[in-house]
Structure formats: C-alpha cells, structure tokens
C-alpha positions as CSV (number, residue, x, y, z in Angstrom):
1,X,0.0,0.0,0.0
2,X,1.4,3.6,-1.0
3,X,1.5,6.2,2.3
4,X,-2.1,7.4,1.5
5,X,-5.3,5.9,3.8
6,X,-7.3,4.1,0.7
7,X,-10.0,2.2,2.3
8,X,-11.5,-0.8,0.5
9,X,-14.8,-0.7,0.9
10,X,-15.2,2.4,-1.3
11,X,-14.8,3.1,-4.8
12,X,-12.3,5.7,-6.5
13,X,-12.4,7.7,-10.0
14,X,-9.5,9.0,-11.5
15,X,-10.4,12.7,-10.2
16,X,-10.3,11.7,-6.7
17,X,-13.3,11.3,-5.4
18,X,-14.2,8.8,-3.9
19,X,-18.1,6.6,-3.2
20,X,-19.3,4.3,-0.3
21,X,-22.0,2.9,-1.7
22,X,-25.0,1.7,0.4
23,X,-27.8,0.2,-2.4
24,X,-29.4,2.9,-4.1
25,X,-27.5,5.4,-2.6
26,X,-23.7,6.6,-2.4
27,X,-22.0,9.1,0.2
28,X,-18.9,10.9,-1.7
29,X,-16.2,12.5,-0.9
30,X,-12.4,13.4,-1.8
31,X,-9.5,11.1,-1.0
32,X,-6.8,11.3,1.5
33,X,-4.3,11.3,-1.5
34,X,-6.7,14.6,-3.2
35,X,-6.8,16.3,0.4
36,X,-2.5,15.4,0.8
37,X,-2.1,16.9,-2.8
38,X,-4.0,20.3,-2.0
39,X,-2.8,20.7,1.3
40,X,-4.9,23.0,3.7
41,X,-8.7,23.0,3.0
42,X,-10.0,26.4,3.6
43,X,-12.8,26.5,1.5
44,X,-16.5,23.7,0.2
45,X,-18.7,25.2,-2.7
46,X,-21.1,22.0,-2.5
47,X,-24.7,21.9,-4.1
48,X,-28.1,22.2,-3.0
49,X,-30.4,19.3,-2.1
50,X,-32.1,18.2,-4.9
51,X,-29.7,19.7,-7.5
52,X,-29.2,16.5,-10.2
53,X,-26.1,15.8,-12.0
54,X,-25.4,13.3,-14.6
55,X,-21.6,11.2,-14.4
56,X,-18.1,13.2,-14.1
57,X,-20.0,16.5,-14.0
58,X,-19.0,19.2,-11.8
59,X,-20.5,19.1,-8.6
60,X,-18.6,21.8,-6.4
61,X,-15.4,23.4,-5.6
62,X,-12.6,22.7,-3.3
63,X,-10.3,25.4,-2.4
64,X,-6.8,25.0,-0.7
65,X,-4.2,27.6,0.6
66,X,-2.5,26.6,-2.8
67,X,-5.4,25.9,-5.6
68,X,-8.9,25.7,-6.1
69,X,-9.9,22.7,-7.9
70,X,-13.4,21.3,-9.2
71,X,-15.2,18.6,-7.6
72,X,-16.6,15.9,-9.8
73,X,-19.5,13.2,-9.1
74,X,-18.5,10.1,-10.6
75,X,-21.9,8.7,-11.3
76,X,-25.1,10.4,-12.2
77,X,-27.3,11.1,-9.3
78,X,-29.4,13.3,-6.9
79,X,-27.6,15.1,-4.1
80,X,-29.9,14.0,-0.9
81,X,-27.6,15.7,1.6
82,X,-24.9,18.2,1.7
83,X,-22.6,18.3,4.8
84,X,-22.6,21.3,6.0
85,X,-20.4,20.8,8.8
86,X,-17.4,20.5,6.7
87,X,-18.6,23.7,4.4
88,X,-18.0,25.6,8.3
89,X,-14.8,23.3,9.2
90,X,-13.5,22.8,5.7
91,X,-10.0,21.4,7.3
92,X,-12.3,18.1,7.9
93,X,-11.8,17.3,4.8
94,X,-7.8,16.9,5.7
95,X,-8.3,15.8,8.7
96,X,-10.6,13.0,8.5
97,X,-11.6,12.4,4.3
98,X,-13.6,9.6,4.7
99,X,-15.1,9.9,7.7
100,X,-16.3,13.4,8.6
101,X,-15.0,15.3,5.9
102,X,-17.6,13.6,3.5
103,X,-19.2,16.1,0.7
104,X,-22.9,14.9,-0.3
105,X,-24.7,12.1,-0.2
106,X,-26.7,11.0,-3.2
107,X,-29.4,8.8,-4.6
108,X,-27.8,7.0,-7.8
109,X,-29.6,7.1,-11.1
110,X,-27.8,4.0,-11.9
111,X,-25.8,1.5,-9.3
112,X,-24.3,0.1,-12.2
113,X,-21.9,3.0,-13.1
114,X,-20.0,2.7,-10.1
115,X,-18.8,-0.7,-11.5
116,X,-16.2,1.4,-14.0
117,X,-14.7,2.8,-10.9
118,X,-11.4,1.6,-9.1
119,X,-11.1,-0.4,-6.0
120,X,-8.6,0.2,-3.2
121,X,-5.8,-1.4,-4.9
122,X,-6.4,0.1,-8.7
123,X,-6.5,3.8,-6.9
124,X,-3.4,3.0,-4.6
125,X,-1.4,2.2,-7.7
126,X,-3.0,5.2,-10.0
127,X,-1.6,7.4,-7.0
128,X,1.7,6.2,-7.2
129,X,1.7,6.8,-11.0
130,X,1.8,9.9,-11.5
C-alpha cells in the first residue's frame, strides 16, 4: 500500500473522489491522497439538495491555501444531503476524508456505473503513478 489511507470498501475515480455505496445510494467525498495533494482545506462550494447531476460532471469546488480545484460526481445522481459541517470546518476534509469530511450524499440514477470505478488497490497504484 502507497503512504495514502485508501480504504476498500469504497470506490475511487481517477479525479479523486471517492463513493461508499450503500444500495441505491452513495456518500462521496475526496480522497486522503486529493486532500495530501492540496494541502490545507479552507474552502467547500457544495450543491443544494435536490440539485441532479449526470456522471463526471462538476458538482462543487474545493479550495486550498495553494489551488482551487473542481469537484466531480462520478456517477449520475441526486444530491440528498450536503454536509454542512465541513462547508463551516472545511480542514475536515484533511483531517478525517472519509469519515467526517464527507461532501454529499446521493441517490444513484444507476448503481451500475459505479462498476467502472477503481477499487482500493487500482487507486493506490493510479496514485503512485503519476
């Protein structure tokens, strides 16, 4: 495993985000090595519940002391929650990425798209890649 916390029961895109899927519905959020590579968090433009967005569309913003960077949704879906707590404490999302620094939480249009997605192992080698 590389020095980044990748854990494997979630799935990973290539943008770094990443999904915990429970059935019809999917929690996302960025990825220890995303959160590493921007440094410190200061900054969550996240949507509005019931905003819909279809697969590797833009879903927020992430801003660091050093860049701002978009946020994509890996799957098409319907944002059902927005975590506020981390748009107020955006250094959550350095802190703790899977846990409480979680984005949105979403009801998936189609379970199935998650399956082009990496696992744990697939993500950990993708990071230490590039």
């Amino acid at each position: 495993m590389g020095k980044w916390n990748t854990p494997a029961d979630l799935k990973y895109s290539k943008s770094d985000e990443w999904l915990r899927i429970d059935g019809d519905t999917a929690t996302v959020g960025i990825t220890d090595y995303a959160q590493d590579q921007l440094n410190d968090v200061v900054f969550l433009e996240l949507p509005e519940v019931g905003a819909a967005f279809g697969a590797d569309s833009v879903f927020g913003v992430v801003e660091s002391v050093k860049a701002a960077s978009d946020l994509h949704l890996p799957v098409s879906g319907t944002i059902t929650e927005v975590n506020h707590a981390a748009e107020d404490e955006p250094e959550t999302v350095n802190t703790a990425p899977y846990d409480a620094g979680w984005l949105v939480k979403i009801k998936l249009n189609n379970p199935a798209e998650a399956d082009s997605l990496m696992d744990a192992d697939a993500y950990t080698t993708y990071c230490e890649d590039r």
